[in-house]
C-alpha positions in Angstrom: -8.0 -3.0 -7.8 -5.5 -3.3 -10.4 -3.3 -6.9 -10.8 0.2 -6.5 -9.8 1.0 -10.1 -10.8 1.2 -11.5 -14.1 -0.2 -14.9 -12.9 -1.2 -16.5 -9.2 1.2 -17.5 -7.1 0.3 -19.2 -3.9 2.3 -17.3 -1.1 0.8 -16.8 2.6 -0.6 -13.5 3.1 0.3 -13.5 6.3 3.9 -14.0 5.5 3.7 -11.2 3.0 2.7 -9.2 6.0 5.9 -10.0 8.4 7.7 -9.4 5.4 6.6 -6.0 4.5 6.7 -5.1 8.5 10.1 -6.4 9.0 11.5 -4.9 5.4 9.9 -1.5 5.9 11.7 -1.0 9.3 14.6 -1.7 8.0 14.7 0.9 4.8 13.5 3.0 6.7 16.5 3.1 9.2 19.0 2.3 6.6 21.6 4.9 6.8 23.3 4.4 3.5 22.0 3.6 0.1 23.0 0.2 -0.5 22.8 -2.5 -3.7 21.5 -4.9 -1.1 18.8 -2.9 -0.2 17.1 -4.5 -3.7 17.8 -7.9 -3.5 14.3 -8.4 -1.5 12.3 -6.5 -4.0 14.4 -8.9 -6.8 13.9 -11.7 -4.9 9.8 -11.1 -4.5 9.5 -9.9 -8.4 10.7 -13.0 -8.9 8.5 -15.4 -6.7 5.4 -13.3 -7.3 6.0 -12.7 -11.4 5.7 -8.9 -10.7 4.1 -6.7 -13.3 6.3 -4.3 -13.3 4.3 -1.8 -15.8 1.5 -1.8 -13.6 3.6 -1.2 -10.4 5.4 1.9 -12.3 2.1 3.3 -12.5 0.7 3.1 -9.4 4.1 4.6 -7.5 4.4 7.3 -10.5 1.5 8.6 -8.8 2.8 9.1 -5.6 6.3 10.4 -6.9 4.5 13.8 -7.2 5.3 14.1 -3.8 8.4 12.1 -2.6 9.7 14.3 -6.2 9.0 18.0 -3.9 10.9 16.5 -1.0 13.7 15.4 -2.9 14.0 18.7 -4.5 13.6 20.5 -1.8 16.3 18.7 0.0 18.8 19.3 -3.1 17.8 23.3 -3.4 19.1 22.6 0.4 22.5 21.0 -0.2 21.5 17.5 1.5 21.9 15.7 -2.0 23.0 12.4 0.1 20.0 12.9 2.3 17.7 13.9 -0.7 18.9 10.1 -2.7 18.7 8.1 0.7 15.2 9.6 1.3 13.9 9.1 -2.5 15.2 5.7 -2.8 14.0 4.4 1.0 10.7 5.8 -0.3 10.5 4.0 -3.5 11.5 0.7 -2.4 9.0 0.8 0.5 6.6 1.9 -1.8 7.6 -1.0 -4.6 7.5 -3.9 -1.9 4.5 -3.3 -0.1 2.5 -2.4 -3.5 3.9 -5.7 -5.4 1.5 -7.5 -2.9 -1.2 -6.8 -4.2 -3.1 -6.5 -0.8 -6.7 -6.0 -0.9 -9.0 -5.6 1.9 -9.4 -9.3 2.6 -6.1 -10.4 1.8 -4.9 -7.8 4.9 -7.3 -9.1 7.1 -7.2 -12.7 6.7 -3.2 -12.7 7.1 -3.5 -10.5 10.7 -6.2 -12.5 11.4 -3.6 -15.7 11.1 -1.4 -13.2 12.5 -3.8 -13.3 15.9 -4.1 -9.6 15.6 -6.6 -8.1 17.4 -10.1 -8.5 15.6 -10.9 -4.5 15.8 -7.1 -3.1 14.4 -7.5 -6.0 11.9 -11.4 -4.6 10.7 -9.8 -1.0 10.4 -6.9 -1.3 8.3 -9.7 -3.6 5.9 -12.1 -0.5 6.3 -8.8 1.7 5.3 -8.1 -0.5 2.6 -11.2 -1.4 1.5 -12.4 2.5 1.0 -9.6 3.9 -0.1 -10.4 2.5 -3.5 -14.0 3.4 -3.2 -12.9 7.2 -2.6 -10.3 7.3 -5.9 -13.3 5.3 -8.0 -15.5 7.6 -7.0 -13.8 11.0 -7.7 -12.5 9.6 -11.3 -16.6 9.2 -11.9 -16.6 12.8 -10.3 -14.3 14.0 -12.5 -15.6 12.7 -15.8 -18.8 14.0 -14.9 -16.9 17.3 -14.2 -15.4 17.1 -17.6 -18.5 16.4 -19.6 -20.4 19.4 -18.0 -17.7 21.5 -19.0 -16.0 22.7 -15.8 -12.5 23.6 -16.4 -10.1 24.5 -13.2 -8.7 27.5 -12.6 -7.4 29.5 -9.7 -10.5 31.3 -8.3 -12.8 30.6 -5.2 -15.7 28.9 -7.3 -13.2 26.0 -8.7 -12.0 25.6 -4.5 -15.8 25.3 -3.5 -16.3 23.0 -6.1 -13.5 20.8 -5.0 -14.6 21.1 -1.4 -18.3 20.0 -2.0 -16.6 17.0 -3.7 -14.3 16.1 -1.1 -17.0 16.5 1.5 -19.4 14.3 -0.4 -17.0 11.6 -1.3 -16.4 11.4 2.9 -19.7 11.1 3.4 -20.6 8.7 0.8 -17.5 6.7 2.4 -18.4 7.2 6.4 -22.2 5.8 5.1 -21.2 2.9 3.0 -18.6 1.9 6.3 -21.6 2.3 8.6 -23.9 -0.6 5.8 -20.6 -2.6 6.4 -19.9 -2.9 9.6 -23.8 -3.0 10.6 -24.1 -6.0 8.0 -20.6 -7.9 9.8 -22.4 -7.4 13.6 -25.7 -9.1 11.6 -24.1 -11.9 9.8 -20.7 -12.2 11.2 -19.6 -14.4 14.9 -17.8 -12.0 17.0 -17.6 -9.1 14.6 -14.6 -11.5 12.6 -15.1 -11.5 8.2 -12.5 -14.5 8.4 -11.7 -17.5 10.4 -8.0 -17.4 11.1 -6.2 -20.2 10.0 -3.1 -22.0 10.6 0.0 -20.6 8.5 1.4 -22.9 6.3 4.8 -21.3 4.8 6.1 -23.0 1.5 9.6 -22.9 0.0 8.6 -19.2 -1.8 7.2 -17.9 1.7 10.7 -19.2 3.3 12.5 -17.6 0.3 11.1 -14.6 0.8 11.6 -13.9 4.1 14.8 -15.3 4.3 16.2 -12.7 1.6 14.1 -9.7 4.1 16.1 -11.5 7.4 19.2 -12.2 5.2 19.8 -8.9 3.9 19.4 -7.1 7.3 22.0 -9.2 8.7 24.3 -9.0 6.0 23.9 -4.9 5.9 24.5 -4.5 9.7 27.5 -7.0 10.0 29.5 -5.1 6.9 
């Protein structure tokens, strides 16, 4: 997974969690595009030394889509409604990705959370191989490239495509089954992590404070 920090910072994950639950929610009710909207996602590029270049990236690849909807929603006449919706997107996208969660950072904060063990093992599983499915079609697709296959618009290149996709979910389904077989064998109670107690430092407090702050400022205007 790719670093979206320039260097560590010691926040609590679990923190990071309430954060992105709490700010989410509220972009995603907002009703009005707002400058405060970004003082949260200022206020966390700041604590966690965000690399921004490497955040760009990763939400350029997702704009493909958020990019149709806006579009359509201007070829519509919504243009207000097209902004708010592109912008609510992006900033979702931006906060939760500046995280940096991984599989084990997810599940140890919902664990501290006291989540339940078994929605806590299946958003790491969901984490966890949703980066084995995109390494494994880039190998797919360099393999592709250096055999010669070139897309185009007929039924051979959709079959191809579909034996891929098929294969790739198996691969994944087979390499969960391993997993979770090897946490029954070697785990107590099914649980990867131990939950432990959450210790919130000025940053954490900081943080959330700007996520609470900002909500209460925007609905008392």
């Amino acid at each position: 997974m790719a670093a979206f920090c320039t260097s560590k910072t010691k926040i609590d994950y679990s923190i990071g969690i309430i954060s992105v639950f709490i700010y989410t929610f509220f972009i995603a009710t907002a009703k009005s595009i707002d400058p405060l909207l970004f003082l949260p996602v200022i206020v966390q590029a700041f604590i966690l030394k965000v690399d921004f270049k490497t955040v760009l990236k990763q939400l350029l690849k997702v704009n493909l889509f958020i990019g149709i909807t806006f579009l359509i929603l201007l070829l519509e006449g919504k243009d207000q409604l097209a902004w708010l919706v592109f912008v609510r997107a992006n900033l979702i996208l931006w906060f939760t990705l500046s995280f940096d969660f991984d599989g084990f950072k997810l599940y140890g904060g919902l664990q501290n959370l006291k989540v339940s063990n078994k929605l806590s093992l299946l958003l790491f599983f969901t984490v966890k191989y949703i980066d084995v499915l995109f390494e494994s079609a880039l190998r797919f697709k360099e393999v592709m490239k250096l055999r010669g296959f070139k897309p185009s618009f007929n039924k051979r290149t959709f079959k191809t495509y579909g034996d891929i996709f098929g294969f790739l979910l198996y691969t994944s389904v087979c390499k969960m089954e391993k997993v979770e077989d090897l946490i029954t064998l070697r785990t107590k109670g099914g649980r990867l992590l131990p939950p432990k107690k959450i210790v919130a430092g000025y940053k954490d407090i900081l943080l959330l404070s700007s996520v609470v702050g900002v909500i209460f400022v925007y609905y008392i205007k």
